[in-house]
mmCIF file of the N, C-alpha and C atoms, coordinates in Angstrom:
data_MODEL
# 
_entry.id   MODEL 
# 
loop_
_atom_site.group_PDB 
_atom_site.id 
_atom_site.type_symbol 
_atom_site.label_atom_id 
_atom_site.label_alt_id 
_atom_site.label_comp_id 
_atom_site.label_asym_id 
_atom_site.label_entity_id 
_atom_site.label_seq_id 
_atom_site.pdbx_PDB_ins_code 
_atom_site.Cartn_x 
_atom_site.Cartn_y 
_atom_site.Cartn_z 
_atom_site.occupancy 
_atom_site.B_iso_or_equiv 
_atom_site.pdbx_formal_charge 
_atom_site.auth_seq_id 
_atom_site.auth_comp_id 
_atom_site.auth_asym_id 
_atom_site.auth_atom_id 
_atom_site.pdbx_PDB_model_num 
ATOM 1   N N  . UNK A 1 1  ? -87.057  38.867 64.638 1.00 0.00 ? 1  UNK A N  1 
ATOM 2   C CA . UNK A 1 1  ? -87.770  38.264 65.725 1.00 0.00 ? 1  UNK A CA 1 
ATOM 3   C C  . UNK A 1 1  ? -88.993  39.116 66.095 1.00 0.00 ? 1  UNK A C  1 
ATOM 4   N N  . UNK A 1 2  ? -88.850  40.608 66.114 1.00 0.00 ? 2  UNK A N  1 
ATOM 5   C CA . UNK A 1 2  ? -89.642  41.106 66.296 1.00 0.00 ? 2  UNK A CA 1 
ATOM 6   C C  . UNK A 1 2  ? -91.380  40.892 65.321 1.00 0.00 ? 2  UNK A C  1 
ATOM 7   N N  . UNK A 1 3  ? -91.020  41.166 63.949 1.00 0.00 ? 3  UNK A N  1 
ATOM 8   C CA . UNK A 1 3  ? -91.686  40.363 63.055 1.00 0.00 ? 3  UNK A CA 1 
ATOM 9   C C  . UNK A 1 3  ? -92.585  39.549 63.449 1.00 0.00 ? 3  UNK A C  1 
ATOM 10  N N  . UNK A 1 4  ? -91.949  38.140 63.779 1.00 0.00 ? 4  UNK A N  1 
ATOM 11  C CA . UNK A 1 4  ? -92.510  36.924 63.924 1.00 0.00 ? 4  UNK A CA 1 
ATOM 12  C C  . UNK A 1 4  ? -93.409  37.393 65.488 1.00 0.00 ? 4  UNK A C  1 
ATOM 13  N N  . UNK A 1 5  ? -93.644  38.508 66.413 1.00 0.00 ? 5  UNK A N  1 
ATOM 14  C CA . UNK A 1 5  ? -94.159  38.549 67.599 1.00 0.00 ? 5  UNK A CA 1 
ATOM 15  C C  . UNK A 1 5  ? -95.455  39.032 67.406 1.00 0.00 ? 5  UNK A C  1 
ATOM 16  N N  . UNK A 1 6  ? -95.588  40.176 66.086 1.00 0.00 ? 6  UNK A N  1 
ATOM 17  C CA . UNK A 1 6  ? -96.254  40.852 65.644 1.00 0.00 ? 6  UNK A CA 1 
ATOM 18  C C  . UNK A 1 6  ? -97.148  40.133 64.673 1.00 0.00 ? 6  UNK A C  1 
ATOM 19  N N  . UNK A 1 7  ? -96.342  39.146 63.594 1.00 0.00 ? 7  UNK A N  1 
ATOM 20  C CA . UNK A 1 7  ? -97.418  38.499 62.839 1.00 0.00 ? 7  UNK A CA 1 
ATOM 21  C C  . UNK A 1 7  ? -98.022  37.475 63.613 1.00 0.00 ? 7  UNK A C  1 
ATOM 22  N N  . UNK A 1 8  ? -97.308  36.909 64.485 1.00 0.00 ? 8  UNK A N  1 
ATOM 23  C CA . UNK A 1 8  ? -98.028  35.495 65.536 1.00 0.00 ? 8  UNK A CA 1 
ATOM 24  C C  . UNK A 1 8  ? -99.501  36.154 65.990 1.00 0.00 ? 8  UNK A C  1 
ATOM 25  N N  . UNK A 1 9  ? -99.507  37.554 66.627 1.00 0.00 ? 9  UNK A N  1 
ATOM 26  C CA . UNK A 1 9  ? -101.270 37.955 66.513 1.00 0.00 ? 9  UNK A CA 1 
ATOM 27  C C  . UNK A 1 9  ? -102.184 38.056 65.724 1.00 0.00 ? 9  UNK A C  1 
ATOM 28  N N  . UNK A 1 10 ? -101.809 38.206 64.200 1.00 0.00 ? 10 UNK A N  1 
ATOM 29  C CA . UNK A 1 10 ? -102.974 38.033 63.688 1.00 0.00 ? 10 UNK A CA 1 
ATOM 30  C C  . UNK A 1 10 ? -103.224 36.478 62.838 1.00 0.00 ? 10 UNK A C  1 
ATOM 31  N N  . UNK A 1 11 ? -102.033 35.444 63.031 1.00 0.00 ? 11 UNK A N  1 
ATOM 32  C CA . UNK A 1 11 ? -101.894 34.545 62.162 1.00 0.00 ? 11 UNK A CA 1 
ATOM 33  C C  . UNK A 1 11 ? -103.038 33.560 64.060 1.00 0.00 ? 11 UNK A C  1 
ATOM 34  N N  . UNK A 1 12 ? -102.810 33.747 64.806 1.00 0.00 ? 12 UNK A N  1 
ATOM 35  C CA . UNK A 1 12 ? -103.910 33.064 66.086 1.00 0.00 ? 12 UNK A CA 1 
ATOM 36  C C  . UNK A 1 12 ? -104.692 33.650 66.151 1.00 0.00 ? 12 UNK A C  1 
ATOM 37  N N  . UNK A 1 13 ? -105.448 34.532 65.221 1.00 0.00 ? 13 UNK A N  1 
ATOM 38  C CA . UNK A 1 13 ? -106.485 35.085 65.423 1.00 0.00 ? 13 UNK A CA 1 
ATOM 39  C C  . UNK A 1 13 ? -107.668 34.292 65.127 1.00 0.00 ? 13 UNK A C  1 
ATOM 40  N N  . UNK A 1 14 ? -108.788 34.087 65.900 1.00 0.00 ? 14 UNK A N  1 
ATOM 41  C CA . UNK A 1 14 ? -110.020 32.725 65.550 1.00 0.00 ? 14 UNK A CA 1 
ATOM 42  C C  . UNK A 1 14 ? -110.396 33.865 63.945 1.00 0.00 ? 14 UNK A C  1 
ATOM 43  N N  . UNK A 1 15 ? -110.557 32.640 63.280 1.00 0.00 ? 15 UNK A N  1 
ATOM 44  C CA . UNK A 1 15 ? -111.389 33.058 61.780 1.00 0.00 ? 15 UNK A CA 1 
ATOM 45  C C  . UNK A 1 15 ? -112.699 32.377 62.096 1.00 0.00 ? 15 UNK A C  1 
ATOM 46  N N  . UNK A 1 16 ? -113.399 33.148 61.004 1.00 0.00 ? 16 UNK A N  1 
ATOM 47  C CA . UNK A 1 16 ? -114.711 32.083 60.009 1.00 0.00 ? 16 UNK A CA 1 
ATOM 48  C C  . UNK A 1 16 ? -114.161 30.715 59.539 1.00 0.00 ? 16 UNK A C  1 
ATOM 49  N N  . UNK A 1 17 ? -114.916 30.033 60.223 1.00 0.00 ? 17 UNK A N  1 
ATOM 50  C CA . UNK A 1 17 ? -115.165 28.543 59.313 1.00 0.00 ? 17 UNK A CA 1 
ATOM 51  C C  . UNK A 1 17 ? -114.721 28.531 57.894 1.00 0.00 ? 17 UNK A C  1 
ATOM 52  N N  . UNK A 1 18 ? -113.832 27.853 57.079 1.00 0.00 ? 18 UNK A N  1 
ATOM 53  C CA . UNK A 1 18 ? -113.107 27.807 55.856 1.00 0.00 ? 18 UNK A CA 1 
ATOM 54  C C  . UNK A 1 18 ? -112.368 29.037 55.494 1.00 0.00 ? 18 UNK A C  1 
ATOM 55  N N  . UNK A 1 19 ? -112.076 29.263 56.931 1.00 0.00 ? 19 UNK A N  1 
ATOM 56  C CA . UNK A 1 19 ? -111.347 30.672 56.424 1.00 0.00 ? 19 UNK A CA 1 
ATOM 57  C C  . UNK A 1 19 ? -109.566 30.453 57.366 1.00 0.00 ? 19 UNK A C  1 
ATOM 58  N N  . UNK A 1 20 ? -108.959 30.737 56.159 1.00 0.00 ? 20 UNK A N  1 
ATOM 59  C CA . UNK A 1 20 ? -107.048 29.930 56.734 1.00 0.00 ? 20 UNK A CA 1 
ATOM 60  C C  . UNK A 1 20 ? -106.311 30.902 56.545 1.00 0.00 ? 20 UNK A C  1 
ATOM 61  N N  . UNK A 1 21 ? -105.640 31.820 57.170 1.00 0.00 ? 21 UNK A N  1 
ATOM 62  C CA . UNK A 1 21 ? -104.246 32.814 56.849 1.00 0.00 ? 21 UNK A CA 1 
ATOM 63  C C  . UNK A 1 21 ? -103.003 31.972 56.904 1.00 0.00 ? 21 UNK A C  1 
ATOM 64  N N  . UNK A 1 22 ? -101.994 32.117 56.179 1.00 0.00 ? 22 UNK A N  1 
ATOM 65  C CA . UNK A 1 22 ? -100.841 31.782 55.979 1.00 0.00 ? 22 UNK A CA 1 
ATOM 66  C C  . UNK A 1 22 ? -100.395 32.700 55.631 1.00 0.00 ? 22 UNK A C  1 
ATOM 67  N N  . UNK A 1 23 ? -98.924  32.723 56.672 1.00 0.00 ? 23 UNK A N  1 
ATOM 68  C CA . UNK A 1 23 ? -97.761  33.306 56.080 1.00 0.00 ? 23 UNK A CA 1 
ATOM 69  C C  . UNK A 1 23 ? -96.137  32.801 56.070 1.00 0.00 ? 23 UNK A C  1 
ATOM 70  N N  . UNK A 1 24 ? -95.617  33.622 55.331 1.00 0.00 ? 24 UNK A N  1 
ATOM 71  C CA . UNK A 1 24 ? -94.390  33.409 55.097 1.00 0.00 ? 24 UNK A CA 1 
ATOM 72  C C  . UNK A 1 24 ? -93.787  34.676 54.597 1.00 0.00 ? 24 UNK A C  1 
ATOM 73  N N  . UNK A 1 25 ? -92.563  34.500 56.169 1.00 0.00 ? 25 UNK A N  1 
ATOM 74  C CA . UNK A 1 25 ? -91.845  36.093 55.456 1.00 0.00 ? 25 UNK A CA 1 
ATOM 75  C C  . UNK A 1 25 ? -92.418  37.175 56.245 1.00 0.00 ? 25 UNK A C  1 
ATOM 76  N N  . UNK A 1 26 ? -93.214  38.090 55.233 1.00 0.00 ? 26 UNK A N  1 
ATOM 77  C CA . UNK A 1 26 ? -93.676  39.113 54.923 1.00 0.00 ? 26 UNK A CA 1 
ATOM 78  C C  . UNK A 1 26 ? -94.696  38.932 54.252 1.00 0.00 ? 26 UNK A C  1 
ATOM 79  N N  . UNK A 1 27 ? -95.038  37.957 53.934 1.00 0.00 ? 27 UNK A N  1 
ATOM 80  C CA . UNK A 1 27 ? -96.481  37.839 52.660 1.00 0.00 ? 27 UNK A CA 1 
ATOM 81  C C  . UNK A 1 27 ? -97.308  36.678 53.371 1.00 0.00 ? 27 UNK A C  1 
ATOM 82  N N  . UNK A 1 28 ? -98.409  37.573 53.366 1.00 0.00 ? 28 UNK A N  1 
ATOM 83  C CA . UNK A 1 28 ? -99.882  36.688 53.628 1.00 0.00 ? 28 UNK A CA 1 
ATOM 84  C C  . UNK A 1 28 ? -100.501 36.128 52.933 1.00 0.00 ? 28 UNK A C  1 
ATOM 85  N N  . UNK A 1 29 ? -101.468 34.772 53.188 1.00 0.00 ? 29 UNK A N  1 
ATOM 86  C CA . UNK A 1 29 ? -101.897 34.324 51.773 1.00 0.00 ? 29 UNK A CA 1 
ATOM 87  C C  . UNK A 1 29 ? -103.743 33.979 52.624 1.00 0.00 ? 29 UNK A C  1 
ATOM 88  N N  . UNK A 1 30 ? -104.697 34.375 52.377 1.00 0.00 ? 30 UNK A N  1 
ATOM 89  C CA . UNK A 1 30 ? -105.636 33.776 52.309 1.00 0.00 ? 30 UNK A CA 1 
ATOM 90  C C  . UNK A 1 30 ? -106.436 32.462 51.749 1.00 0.00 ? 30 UNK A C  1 
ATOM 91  N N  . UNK A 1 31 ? -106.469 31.838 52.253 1.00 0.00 ? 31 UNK A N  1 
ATOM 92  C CA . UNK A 1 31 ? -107.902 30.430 51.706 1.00 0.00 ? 31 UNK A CA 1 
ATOM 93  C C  . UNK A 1 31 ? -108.923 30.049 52.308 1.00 0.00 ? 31 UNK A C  1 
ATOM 94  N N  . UNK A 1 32 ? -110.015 30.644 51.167 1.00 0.00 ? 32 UNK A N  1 
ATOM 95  C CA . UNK A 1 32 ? -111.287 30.713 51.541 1.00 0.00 ? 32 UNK A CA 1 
ATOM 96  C C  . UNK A 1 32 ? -111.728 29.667 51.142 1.00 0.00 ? 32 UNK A C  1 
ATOM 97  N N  . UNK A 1 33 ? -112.621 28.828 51.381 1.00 0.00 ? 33 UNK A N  1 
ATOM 98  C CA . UNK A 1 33 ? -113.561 27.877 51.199 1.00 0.00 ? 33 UNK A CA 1 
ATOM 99  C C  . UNK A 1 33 ? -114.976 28.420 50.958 1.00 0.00 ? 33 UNK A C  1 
ATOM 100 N N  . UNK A 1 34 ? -115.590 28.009 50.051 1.00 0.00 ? 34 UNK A N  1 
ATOM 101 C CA . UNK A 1 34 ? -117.074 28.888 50.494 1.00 0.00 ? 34 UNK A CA 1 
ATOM 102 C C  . UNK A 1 34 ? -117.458 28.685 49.161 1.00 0.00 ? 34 UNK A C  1 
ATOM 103 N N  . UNK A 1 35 ? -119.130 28.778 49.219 1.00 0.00 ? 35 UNK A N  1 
ATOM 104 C CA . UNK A 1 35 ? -119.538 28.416 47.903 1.00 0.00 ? 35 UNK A CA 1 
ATOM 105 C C  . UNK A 1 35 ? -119.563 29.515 47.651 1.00 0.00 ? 35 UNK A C  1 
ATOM 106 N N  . UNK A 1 36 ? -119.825 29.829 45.823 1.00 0.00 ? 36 UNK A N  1 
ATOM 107 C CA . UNK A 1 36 ? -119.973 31.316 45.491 1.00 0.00 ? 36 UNK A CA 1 
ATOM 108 C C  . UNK A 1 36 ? -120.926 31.951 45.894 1.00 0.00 ? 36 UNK A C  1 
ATOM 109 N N  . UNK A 1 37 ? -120.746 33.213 45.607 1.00 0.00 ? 37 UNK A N  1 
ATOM 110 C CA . UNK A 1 37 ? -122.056 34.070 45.698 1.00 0.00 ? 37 UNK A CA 1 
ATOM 111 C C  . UNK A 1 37 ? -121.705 35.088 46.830 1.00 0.00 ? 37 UNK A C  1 
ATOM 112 N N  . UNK A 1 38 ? -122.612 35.614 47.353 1.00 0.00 ? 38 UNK A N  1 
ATOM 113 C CA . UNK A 1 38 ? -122.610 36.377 48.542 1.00 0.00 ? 38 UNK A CA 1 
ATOM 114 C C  . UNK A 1 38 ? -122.040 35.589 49.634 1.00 0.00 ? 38 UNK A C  1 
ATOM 115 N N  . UNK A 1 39 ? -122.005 34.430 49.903 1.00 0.00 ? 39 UNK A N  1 
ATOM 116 C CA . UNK A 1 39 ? -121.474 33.938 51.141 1.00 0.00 ? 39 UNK A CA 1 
ATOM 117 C C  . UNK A 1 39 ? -120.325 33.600 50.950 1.00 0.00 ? 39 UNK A C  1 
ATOM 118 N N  . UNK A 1 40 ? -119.605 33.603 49.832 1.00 0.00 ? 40 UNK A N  1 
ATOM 119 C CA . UNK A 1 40 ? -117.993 33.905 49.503 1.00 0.00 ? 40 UNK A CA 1 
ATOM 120 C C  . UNK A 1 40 ? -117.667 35.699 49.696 1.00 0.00 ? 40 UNK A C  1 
ATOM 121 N N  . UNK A 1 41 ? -118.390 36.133 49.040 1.00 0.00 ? 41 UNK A N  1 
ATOM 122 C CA . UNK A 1 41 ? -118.115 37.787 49.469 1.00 0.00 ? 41 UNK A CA 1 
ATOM 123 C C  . UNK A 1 41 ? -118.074 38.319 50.544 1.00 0.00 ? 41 UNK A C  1 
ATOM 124 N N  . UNK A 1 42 ? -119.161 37.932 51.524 1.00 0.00 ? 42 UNK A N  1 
ATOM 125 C CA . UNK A 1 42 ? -119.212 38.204 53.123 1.00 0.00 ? 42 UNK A CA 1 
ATOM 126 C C  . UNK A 1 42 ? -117.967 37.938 53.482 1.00 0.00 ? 42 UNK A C  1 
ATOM 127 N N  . UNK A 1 43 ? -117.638 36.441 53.283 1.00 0.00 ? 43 UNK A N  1 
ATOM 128 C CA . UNK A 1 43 ? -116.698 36.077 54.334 1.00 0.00 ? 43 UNK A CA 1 
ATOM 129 C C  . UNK A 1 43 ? -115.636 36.850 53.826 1.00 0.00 ? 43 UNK A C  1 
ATOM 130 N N  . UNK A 1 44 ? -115.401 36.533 52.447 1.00 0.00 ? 44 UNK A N  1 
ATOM 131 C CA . UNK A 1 44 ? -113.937 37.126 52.148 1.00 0.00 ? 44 UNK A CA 1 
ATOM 132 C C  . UNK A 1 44 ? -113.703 38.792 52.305 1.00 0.00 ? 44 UNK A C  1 
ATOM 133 N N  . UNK A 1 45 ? -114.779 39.697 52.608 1.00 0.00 ? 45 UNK A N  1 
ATOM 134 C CA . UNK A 1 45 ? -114.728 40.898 53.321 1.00 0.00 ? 45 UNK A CA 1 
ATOM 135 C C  . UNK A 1 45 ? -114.551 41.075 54.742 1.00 0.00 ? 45 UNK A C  1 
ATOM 136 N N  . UNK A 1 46 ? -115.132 40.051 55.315 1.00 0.00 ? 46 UNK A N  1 
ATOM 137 C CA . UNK A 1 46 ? -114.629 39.752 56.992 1.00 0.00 ? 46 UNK A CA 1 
ATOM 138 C C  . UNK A 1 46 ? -113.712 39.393 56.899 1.00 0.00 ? 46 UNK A C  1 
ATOM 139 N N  . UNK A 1 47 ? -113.008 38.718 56.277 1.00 0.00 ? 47 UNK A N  1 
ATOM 140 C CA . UNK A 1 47 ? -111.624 38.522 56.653 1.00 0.00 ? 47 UNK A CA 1 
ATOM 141 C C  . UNK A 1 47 ? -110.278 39.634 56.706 1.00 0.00 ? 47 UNK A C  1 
ATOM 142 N N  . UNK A 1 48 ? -110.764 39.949 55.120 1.00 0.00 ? 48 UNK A N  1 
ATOM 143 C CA . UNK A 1 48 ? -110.300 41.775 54.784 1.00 0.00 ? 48 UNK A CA 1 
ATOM 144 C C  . UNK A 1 48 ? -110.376 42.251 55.408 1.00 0.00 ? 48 UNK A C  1 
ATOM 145 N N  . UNK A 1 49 ? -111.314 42.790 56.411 1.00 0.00 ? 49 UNK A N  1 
ATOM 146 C CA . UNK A 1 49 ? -111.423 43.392 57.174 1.00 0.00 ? 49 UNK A CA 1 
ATOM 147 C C  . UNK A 1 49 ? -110.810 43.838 58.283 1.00 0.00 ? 49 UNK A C  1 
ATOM 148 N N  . UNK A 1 50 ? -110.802 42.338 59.142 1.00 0.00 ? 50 UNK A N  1 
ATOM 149 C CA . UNK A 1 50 ? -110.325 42.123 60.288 1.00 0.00 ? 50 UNK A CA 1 
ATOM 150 C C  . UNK A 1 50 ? -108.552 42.006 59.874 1.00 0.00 ? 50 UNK A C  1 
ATOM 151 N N  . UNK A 1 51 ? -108.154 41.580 58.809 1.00 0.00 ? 51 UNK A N  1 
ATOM 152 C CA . UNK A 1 51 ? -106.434 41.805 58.227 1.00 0.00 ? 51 UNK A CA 1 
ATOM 153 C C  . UNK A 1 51 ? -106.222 43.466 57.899 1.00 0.00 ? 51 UNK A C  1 
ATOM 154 N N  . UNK A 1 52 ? -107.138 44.089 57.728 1.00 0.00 ? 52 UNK A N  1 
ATOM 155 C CA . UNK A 1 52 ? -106.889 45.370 57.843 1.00 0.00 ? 52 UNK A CA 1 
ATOM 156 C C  . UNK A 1 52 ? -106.799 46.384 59.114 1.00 0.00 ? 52 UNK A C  1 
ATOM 157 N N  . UNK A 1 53 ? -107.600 46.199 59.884 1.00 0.00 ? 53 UNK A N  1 
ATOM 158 C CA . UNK A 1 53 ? -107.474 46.721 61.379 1.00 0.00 ? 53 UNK A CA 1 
ATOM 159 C C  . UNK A 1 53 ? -106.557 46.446 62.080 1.00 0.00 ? 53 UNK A C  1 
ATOM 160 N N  . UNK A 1 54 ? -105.691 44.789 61.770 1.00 0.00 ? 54 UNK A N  1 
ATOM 161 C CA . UNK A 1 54 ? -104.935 44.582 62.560 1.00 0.00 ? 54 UNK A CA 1 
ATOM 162 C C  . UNK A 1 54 ? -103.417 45.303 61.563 1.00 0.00 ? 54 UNK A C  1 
ATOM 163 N N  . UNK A 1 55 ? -103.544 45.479 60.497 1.00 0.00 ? 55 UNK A N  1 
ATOM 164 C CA . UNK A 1 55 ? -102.496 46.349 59.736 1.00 0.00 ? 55 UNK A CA 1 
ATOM 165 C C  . UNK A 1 55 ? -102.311 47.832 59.784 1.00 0.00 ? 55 UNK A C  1 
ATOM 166 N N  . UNK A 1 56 ? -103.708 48.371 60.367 1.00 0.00 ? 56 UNK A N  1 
ATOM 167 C CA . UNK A 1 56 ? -103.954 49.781 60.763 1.00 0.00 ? 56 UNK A CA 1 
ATOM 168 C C  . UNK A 1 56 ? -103.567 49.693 62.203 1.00 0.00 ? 56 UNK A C  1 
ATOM 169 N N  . UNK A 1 57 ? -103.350 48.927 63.343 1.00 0.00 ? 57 UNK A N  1 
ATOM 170 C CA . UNK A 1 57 ? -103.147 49.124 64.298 1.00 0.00 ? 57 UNK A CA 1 
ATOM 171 C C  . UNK A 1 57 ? -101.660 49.124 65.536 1.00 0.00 ? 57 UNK A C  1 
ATOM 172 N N  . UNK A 1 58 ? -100.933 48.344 63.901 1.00 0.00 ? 58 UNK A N  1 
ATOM 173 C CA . UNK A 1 58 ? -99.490  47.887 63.400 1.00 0.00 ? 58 UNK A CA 1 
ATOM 174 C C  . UNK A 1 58 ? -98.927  49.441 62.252 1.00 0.00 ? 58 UNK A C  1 
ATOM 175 N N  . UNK A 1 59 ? -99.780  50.120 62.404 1.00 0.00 ? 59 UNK A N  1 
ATOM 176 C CA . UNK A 1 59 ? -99.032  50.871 61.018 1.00 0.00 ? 59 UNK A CA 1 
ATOM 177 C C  . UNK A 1 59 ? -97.893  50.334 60.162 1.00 0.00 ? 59 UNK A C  1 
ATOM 178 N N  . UNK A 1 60 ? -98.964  49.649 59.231 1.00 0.00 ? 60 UNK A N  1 
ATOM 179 C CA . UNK A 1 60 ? -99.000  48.522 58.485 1.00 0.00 ? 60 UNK A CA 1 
ATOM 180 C C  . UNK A 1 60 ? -99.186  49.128 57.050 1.00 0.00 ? 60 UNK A C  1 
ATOM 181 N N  . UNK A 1 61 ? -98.744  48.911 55.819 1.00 0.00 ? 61 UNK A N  1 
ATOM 182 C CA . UNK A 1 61 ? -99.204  49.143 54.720 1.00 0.00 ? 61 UNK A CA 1 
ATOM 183 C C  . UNK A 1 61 ? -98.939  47.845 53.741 1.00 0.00 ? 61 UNK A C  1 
ATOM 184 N N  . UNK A 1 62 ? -100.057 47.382 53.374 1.00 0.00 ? 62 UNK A N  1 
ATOM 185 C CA . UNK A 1 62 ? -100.638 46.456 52.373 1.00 0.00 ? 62 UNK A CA 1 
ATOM 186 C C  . UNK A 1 62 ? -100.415 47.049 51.045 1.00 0.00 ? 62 UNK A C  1 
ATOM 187 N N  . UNK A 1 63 ? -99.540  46.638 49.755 1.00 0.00 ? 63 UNK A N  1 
ATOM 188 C CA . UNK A 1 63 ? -99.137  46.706 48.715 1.00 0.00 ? 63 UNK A CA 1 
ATOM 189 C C  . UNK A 1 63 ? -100.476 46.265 47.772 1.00 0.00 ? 63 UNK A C  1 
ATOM 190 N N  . UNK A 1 64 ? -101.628 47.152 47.400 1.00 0.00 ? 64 UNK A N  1 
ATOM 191 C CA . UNK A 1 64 ? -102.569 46.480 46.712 1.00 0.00 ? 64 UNK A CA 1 
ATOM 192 C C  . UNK A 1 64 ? -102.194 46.269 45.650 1.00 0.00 ? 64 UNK A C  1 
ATOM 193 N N  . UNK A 1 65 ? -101.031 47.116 44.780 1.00 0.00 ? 65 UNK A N  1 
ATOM 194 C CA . UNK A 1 65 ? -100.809 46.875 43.513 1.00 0.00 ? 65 UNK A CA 1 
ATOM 195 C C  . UNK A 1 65 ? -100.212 44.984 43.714 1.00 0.00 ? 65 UNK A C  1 
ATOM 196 N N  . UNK A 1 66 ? -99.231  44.528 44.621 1.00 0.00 ? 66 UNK A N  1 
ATOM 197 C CA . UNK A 1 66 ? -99.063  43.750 44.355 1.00 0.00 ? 66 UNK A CA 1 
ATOM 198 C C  . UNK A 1 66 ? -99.604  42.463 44.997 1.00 0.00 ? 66 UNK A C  1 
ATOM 199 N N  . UNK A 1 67 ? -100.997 42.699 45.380 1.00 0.00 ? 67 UNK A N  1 
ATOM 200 C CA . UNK A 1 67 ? -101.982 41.642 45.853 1.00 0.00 ? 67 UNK A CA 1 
ATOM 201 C C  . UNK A 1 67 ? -102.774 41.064 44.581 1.00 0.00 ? 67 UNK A C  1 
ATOM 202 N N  . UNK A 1 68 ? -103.097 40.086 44.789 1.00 0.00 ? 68 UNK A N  1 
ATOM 203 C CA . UNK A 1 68 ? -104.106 39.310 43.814 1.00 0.00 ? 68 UNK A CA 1 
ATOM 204 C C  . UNK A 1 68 ? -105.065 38.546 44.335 1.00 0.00 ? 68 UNK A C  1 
ATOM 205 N N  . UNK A 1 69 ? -106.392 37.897 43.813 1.00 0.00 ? 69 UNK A N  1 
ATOM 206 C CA . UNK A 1 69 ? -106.797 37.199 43.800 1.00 0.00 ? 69 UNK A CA 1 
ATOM 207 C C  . UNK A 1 69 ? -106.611 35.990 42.855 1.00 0.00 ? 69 UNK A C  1 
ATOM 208 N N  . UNK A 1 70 ? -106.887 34.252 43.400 1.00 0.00 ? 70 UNK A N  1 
ATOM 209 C CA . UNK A 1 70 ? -107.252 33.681 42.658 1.00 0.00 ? 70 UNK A CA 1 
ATOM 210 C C  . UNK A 1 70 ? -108.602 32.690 42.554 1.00 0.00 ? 70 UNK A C  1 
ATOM 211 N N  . UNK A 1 71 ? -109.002 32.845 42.239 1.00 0.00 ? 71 UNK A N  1 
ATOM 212 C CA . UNK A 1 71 ? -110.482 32.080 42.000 1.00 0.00 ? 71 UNK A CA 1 
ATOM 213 C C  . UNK A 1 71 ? -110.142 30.173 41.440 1.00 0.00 ? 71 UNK A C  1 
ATOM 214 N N  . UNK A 1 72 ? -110.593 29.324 42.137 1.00 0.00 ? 72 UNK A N  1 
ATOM 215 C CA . UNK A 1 72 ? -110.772 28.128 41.784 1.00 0.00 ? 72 UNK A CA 1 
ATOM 216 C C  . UNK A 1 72 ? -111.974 27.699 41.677 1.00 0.00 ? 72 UNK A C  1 
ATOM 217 N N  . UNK A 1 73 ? -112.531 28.053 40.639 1.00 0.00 ? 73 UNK A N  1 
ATOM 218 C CA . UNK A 1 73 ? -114.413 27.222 40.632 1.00 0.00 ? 73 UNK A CA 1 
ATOM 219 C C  . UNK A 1 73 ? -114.584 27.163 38.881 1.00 0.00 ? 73 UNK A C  1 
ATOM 220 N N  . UNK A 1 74 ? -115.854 26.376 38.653 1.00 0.00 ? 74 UNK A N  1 
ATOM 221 C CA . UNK A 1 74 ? -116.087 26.249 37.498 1.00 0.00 ? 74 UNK A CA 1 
ATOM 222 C C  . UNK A 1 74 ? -116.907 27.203 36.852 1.00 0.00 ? 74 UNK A C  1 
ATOM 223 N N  . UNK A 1 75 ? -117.287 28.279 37.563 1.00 0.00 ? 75 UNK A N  1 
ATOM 224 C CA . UNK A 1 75 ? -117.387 29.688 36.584 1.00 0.00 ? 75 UNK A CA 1 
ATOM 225 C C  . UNK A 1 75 ? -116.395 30.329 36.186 1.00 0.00 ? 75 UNK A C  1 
ATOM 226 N N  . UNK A 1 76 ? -116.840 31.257 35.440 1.00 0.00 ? 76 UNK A N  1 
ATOM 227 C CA . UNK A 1 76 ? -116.054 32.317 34.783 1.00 0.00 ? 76 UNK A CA 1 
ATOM 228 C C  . UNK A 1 76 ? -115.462 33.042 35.348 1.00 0.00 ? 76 UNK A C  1 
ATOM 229 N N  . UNK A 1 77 ? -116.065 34.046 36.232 1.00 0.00 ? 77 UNK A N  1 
ATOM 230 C CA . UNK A 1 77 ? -115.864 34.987 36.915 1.00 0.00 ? 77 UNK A CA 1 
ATOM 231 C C  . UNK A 1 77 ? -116.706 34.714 38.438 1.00 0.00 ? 77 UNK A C  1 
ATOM 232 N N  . UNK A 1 78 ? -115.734 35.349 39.475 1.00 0.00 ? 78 UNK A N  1 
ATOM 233 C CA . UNK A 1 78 ? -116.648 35.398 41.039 1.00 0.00 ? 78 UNK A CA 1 
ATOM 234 C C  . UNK A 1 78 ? -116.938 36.452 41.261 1.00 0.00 ? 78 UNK A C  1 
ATOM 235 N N  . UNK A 1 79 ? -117.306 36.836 42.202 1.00 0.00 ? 79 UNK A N  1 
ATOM 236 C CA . UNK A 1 79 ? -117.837 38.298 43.362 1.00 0.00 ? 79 UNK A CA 1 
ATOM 237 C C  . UNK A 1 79 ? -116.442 39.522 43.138 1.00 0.00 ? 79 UNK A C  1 
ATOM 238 N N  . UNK A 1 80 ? -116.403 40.339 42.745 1.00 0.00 ? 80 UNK A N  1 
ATOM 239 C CA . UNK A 1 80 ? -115.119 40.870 43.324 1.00 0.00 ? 80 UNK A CA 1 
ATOM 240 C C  . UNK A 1 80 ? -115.407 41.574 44.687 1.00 0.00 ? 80 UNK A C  1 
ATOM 241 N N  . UNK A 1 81 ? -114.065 41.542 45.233 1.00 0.00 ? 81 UNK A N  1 
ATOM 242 C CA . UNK A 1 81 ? -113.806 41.674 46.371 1.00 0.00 ? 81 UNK A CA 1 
ATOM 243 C C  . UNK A 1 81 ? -112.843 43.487 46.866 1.00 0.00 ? 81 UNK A C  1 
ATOM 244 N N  . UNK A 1 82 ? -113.320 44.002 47.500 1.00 0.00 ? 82 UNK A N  1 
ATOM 245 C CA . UNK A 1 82 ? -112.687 45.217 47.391 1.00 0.00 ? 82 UNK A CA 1 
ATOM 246 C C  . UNK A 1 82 ? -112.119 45.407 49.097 1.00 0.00 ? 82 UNK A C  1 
# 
């Protein structure tokens, strides 16, 4: 229960426009909307961002080994995201 008190703040947190957190559990899922380029990178670093402060402020640790991205567009490759 406690959990669910702690993730309810950052899952009501106002986002960017095409920007959606979901969770379940323990695991967060991002969906970004956004055309490519830099205005997919911006946002998807603001979002990072702001999921990180609120994980630093929670002494919180984010598993990067077992995070991913997935890309849905008709290029090859997108922006990476750090």
């Amino acid at each position: 229960m406690f959990w669910n008190l702690v993730a309810n703040e950052i899952i009501s947190e106002e986002w960017q426009p095409n920007v959606h957190l979901q969770a379940f559990a323990d695991d967060f899922i991002f969906v970004i909307s956004k055309h490519m380029g830099a205005k997919l990178k911006a946002t998807s670093q603001a979002a990072l961002t702001k999921f990180r402060h609120w994980t630093d402020k929670h002494q919180l640790k984010v598993f990067t080994e077992k995070s991913t991205t997935i890309l849905i567009s008709k290029l090859v490759s997108g922006p990476r995201v750090k």
